[in-house]
LORO-181119 format. One record per atom (N, C-alpha, C, O): residue number from 1; atom name; y, x, z; residue in three letters. Coordinates in Angstrom, 1 decimal. Atoms other than C-alpha are relative to their C-alpha. Layout:
SITE    i  at   north    east      up   aa
SITE  NUM  CA       Y       X       Z  Ala
...
% end
This chain:
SITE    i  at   north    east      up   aa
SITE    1   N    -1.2     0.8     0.0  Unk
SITE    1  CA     0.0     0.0     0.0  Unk
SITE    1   C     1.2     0.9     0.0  Unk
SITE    1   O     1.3     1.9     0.8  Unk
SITE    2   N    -1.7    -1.1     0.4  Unk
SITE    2  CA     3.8     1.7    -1.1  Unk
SITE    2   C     0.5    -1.0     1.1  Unk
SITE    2   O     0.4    -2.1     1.5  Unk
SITE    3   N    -1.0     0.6    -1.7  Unk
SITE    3  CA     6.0     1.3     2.0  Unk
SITE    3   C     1.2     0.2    -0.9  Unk
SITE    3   O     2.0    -0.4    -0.3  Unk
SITE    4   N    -1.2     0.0     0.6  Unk
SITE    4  CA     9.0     1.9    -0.6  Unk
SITE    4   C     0.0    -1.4    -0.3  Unk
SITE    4   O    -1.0    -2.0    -0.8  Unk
SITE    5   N    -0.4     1.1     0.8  Unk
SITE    5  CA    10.7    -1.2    -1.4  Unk
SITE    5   C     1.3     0.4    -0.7  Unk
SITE    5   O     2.2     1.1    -0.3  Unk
SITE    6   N    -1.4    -0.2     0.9  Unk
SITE    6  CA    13.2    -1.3    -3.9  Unk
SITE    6   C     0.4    -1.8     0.3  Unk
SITE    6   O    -0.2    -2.8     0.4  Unk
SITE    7   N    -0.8     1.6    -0.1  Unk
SITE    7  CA    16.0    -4.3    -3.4  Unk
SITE    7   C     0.6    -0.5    -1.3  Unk
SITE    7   O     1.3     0.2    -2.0  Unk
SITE    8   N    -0.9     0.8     1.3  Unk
SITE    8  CA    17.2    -6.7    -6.2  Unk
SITE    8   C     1.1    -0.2     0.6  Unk
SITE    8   O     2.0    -0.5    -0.2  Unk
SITE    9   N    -1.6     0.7    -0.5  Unk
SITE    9  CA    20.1    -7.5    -4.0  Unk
SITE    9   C     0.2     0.5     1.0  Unk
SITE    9   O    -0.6     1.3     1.5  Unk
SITE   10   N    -0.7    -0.1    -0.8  Unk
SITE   10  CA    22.4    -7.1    -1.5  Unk
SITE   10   C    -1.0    -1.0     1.5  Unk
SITE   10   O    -1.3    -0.6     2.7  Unk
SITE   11   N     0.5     1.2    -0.7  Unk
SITE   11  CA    20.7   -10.7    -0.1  Unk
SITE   11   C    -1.4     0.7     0.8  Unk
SITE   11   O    -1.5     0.6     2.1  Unk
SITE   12   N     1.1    -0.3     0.2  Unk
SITE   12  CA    17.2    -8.9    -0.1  Unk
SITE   12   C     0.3     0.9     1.2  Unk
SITE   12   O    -0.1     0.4     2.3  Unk
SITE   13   N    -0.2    -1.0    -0.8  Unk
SITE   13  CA    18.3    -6.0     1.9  Unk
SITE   13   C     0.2    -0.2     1.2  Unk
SITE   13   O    -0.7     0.1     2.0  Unk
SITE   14   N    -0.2     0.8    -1.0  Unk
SITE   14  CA    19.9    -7.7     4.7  Unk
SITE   14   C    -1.5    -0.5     0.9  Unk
SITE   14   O    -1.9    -0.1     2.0  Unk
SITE   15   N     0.8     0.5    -0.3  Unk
SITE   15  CA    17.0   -10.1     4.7  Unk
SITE   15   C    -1.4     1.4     1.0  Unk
SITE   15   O    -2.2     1.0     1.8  Unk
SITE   16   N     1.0    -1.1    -0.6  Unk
SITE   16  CA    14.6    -6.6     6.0  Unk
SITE   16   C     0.5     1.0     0.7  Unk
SITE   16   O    -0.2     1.9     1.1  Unk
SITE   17   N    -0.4    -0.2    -0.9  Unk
SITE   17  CA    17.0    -5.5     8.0  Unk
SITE   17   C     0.5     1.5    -0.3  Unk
SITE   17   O     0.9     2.3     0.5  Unk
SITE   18   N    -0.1    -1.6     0.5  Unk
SITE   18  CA    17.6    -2.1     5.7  Unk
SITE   18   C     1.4     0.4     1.1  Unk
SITE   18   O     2.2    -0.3     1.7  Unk
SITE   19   N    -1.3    -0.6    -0.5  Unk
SITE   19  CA    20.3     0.6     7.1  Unk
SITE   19   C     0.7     0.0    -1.5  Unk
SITE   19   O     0.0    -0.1    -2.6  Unk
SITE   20   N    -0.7     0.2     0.9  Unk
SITE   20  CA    23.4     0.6     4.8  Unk
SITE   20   C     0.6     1.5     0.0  Unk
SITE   20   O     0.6     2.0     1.1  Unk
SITE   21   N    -1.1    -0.9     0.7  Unk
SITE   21  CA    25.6     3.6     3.3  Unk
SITE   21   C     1.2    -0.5     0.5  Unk
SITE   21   O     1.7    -1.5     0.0  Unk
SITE   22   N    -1.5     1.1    -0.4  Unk
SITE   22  CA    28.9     2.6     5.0  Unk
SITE   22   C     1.2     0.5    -1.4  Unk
SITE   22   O     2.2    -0.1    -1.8  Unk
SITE   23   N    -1.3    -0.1     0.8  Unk
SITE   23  CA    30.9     4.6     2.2  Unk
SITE   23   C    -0.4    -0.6    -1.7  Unk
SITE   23   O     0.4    -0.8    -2.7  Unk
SITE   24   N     0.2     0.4     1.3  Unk
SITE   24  CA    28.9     3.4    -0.8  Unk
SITE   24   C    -0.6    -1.6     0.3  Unk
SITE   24   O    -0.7    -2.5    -0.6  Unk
SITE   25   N     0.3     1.6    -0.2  Unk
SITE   25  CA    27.9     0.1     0.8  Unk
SITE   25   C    -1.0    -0.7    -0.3  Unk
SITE   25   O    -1.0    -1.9    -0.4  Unk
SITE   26   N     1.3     0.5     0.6  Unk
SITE   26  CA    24.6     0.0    -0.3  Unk
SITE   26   C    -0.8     0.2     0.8  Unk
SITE   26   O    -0.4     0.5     2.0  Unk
SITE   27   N     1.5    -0.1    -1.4  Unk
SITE   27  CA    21.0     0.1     1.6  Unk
SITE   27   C    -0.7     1.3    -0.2  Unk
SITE   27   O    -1.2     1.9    -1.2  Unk
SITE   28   N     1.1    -1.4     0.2  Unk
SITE   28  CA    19.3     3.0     2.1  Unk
SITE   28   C    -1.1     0.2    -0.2  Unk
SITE   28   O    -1.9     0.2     0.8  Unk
SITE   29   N     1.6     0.1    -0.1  Unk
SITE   29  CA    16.1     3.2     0.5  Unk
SITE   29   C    -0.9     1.0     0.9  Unk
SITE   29   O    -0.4     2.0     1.4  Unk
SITE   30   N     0.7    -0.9    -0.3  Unk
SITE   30  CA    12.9     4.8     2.0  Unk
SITE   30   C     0.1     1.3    -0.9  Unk
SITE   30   O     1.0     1.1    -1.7  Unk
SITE   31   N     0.1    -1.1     1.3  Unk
SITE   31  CA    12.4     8.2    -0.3  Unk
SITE   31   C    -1.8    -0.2     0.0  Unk
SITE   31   O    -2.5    -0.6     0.9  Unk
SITE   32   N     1.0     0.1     0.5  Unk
SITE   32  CA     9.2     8.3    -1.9  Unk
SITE   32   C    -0.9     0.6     0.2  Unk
SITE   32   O    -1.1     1.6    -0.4  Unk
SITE   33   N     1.7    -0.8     0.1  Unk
SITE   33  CA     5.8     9.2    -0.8  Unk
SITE   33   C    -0.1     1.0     0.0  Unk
SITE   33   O     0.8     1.3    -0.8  Unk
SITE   34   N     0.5    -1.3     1.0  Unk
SITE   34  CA     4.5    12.8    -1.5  Unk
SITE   34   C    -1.6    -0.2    -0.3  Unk
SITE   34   O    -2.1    -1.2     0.2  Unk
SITE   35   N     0.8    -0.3     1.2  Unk
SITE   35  CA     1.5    13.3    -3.4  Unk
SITE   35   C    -1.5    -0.5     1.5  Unk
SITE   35   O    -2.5    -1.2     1.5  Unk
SITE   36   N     1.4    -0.6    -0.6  Unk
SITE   36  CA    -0.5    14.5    -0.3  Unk
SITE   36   C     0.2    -1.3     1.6  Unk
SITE   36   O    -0.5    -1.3     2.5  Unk
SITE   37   N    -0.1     0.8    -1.3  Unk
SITE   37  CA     1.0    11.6     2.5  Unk
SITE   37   C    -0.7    -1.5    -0.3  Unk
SITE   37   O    -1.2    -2.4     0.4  Unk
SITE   38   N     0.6     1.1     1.1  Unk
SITE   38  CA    -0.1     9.2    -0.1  Unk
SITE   38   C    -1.8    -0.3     0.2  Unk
SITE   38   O    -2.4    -1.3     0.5  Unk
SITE   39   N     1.3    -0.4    -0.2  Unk
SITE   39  CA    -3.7    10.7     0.0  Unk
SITE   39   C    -0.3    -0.2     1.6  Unk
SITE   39   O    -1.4    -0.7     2.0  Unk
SITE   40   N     0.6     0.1    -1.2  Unk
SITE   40  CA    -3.7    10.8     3.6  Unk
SITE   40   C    -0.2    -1.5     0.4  Unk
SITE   40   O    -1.4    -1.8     0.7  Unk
SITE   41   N     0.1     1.2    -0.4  Unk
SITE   41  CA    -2.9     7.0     4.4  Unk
SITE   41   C    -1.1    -0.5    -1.1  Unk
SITE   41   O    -2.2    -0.6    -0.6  Unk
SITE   42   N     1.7     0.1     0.8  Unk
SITE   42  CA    -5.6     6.3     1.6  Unk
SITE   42   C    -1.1     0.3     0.7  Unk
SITE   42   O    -2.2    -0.3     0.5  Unk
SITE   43   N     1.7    -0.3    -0.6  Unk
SITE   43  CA    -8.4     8.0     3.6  Unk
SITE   43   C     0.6    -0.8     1.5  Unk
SITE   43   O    -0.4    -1.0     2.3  Unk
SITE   44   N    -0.1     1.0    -1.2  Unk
SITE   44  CA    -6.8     5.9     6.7  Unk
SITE   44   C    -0.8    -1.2    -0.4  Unk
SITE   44   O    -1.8    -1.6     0.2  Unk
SITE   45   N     0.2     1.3     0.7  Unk
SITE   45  CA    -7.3     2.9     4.7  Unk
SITE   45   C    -2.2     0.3    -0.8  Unk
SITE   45   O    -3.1    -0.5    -0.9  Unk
SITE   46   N     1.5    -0.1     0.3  Unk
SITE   46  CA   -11.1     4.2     3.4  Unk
SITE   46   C    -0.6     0.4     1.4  Unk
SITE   46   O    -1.7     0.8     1.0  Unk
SITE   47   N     0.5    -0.5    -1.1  Unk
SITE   47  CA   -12.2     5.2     7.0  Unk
SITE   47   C     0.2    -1.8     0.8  Unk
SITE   47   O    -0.8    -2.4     1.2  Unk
SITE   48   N     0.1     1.3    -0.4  Unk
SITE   48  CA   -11.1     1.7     8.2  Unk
SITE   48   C    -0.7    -1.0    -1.0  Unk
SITE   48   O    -0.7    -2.2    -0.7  Unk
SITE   49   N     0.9     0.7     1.2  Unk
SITE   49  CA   -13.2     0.4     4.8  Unk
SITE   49   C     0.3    -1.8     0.3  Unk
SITE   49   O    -0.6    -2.6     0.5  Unk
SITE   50   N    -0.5     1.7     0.0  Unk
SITE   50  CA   -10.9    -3.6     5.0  Unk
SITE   50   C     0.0     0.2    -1.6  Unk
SITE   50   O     0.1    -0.9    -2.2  Unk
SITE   51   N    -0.4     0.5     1.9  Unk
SITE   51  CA   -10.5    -3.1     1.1  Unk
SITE   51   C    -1.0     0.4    -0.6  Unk
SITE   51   O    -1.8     0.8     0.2  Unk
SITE   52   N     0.7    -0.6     1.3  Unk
SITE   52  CA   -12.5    -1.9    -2.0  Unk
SITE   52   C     0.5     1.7    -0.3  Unk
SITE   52   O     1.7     1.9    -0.4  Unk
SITE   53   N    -0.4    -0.8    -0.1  Unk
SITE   53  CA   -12.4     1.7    -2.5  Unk
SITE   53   C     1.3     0.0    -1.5  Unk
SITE   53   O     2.5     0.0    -1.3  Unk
SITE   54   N    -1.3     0.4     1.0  Unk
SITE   54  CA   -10.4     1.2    -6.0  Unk
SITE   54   C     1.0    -0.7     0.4  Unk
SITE   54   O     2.0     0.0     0.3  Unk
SITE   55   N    -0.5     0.5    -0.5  Unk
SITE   55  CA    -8.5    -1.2    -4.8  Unk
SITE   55   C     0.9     1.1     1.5  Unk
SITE   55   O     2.0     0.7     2.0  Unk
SITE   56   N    -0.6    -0.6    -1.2  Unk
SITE   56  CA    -7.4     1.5    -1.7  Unk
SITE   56   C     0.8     1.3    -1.4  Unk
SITE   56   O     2.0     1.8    -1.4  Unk
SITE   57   N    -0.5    -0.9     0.6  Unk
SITE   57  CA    -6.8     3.9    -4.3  Unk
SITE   57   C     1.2    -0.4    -1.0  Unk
SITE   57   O     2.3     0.2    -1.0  Unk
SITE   58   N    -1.1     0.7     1.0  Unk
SITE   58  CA    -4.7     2.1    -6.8  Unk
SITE   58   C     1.4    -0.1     0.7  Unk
SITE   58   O     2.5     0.4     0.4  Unk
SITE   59   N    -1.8     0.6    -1.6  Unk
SITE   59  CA    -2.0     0.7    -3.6  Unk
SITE   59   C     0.5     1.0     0.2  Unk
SITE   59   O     1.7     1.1     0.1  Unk
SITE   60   N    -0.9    -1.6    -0.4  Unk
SITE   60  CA    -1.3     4.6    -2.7  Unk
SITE   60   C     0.1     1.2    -1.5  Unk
SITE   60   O     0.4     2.4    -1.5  Unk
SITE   61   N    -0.2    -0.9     1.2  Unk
SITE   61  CA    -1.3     5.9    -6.3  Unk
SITE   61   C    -0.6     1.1    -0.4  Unk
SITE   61   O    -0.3     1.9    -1.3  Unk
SITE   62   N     0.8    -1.4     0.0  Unk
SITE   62  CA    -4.2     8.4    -5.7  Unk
SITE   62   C    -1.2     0.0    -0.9  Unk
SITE   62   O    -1.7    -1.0    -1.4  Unk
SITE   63   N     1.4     0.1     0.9  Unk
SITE   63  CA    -7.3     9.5    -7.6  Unk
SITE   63   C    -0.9     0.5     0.9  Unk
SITE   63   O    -0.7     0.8     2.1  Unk
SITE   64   N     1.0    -0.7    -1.1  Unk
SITE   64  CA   -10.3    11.0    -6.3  Unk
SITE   64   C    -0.3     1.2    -0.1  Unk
SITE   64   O    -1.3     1.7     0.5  Unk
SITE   65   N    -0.5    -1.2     0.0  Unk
SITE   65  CA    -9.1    14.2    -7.2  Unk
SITE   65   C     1.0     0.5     1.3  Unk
SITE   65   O     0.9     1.4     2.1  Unk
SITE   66   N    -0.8    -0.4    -1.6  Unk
SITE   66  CA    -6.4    14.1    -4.5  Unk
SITE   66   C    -0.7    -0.7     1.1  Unk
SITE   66   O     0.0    -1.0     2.0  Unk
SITE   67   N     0.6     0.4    -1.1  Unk
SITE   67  CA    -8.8    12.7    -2.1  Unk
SITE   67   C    -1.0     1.2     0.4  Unk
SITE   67   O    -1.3     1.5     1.6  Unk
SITE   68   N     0.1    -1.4    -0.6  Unk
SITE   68  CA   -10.6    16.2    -2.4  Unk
SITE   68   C     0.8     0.6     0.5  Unk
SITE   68   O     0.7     1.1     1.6  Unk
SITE   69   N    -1.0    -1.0    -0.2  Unk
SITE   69  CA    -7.7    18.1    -2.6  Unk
SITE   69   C     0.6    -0.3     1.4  Unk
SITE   69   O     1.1     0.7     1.8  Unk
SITE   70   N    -0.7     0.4    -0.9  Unk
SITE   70  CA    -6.3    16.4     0.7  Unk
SITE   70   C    -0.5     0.0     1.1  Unk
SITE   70   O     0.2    -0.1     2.2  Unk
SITE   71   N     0.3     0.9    -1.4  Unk
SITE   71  CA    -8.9    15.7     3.0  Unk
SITE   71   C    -0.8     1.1     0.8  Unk
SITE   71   O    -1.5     0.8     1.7  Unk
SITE   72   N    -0.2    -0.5    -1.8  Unk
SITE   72  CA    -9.1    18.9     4.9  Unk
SITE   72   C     0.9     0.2     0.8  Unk
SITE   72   O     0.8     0.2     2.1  Unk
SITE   73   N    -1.1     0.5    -0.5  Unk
SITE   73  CA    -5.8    18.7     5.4  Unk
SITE   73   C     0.1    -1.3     0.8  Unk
SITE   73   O     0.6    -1.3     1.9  Unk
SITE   74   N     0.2     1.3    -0.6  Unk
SITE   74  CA    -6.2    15.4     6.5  Unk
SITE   74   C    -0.5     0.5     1.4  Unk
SITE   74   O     0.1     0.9     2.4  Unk
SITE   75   N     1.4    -0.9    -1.6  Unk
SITE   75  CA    -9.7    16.6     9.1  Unk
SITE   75   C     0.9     0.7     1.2  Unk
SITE   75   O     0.7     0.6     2.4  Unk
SITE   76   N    -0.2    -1.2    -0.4  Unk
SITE   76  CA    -7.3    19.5    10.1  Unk
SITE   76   C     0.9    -1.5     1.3  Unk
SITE   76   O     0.7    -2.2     2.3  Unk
SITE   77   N    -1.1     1.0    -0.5  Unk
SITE   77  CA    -4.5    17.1    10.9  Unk
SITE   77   C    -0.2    -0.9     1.2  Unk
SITE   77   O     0.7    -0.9     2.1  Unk
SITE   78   N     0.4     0.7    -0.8  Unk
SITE   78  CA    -6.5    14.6    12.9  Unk
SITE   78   C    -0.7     0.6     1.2  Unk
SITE   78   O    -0.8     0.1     2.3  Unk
SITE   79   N     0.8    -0.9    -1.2  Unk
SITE   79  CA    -8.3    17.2    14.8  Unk
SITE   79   C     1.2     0.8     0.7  Unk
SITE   79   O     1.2     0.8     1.9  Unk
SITE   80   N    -1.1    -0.1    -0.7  Unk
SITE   80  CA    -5.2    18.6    15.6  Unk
SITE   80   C     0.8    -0.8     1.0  Unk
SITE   80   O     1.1    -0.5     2.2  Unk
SITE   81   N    -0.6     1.0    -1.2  Unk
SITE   81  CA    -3.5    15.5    16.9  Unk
SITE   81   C    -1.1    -0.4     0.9  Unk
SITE   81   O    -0.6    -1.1     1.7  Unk
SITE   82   N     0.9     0.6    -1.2  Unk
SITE   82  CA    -6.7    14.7    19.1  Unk
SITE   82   C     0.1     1.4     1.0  Unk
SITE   82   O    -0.6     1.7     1.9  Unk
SITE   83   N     0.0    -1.3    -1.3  Unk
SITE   83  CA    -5.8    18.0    20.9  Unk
SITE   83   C     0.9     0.1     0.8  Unk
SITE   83   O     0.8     0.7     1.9  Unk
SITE   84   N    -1.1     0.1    -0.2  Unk
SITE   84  CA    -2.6    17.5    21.3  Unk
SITE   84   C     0.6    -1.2     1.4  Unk
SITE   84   O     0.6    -2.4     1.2  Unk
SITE   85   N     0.5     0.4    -1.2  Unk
SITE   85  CA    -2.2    16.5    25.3  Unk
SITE   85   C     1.7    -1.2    -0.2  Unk
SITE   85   O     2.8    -1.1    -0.7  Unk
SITE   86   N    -1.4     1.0     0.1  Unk
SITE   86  CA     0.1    13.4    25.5  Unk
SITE   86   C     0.6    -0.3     1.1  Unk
SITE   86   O     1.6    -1.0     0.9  Unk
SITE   87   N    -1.2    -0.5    -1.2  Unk
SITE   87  CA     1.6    13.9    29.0  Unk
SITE   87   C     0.3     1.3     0.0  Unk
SITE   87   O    -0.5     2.1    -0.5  Unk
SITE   88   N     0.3    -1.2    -0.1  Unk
SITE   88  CA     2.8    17.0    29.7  Unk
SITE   88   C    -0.5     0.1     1.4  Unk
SITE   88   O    -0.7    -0.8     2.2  Unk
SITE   89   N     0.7    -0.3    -1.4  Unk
SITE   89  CA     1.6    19.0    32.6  Unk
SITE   89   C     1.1     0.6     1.4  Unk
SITE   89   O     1.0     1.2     2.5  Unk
SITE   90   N    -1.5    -0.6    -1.3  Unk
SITE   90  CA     5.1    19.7    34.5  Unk
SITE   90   C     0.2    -0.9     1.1  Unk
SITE   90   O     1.1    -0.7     1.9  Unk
% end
């Protein structure tokens, strides 16, 4: 699923609560994806297996080329944050 939304309107914008540009008066979009953040929330989304694997792949724009390329990065990533102590000890 793309978390970018692009707005048709002013109306639109509001309605989702976007932040605005105060000197150009416009909404500030999200900026777009990278290649490999894309890949990661995809193997979120195949590890919790609610969709079709095509279907997961298609929504984040990936193939199953970047699903090699990504997913020790990924491994590393998650094994990292499961180490990572969430009080501190002071």
């Amino acid at each position: 699923m793309r978390i970018l939304v692009k707005y048709s309107s002013v109306e639109r914008a509001l309605q989702y609560n976007c932040p605005w540009n105060m000197i150009t008066r416009t909404p500030v979009l999200a900026p777009e994806l990278s290649r490999k953040h894309r890949t990661w929330i995809a193997l979120y989304d195949l590890e919790a297996a609610l969709l079709p694997r095509q279907e997961i792949l298609q929504r984040n724009e990936v193939t199953e080329e970047d699903l090699q390329l990504f997913e020790e990065s990924w491994q590393w990533m998650r094994t990292r944050r499961s180490l990572t102590p969430l009080v501190s000890s002071n």
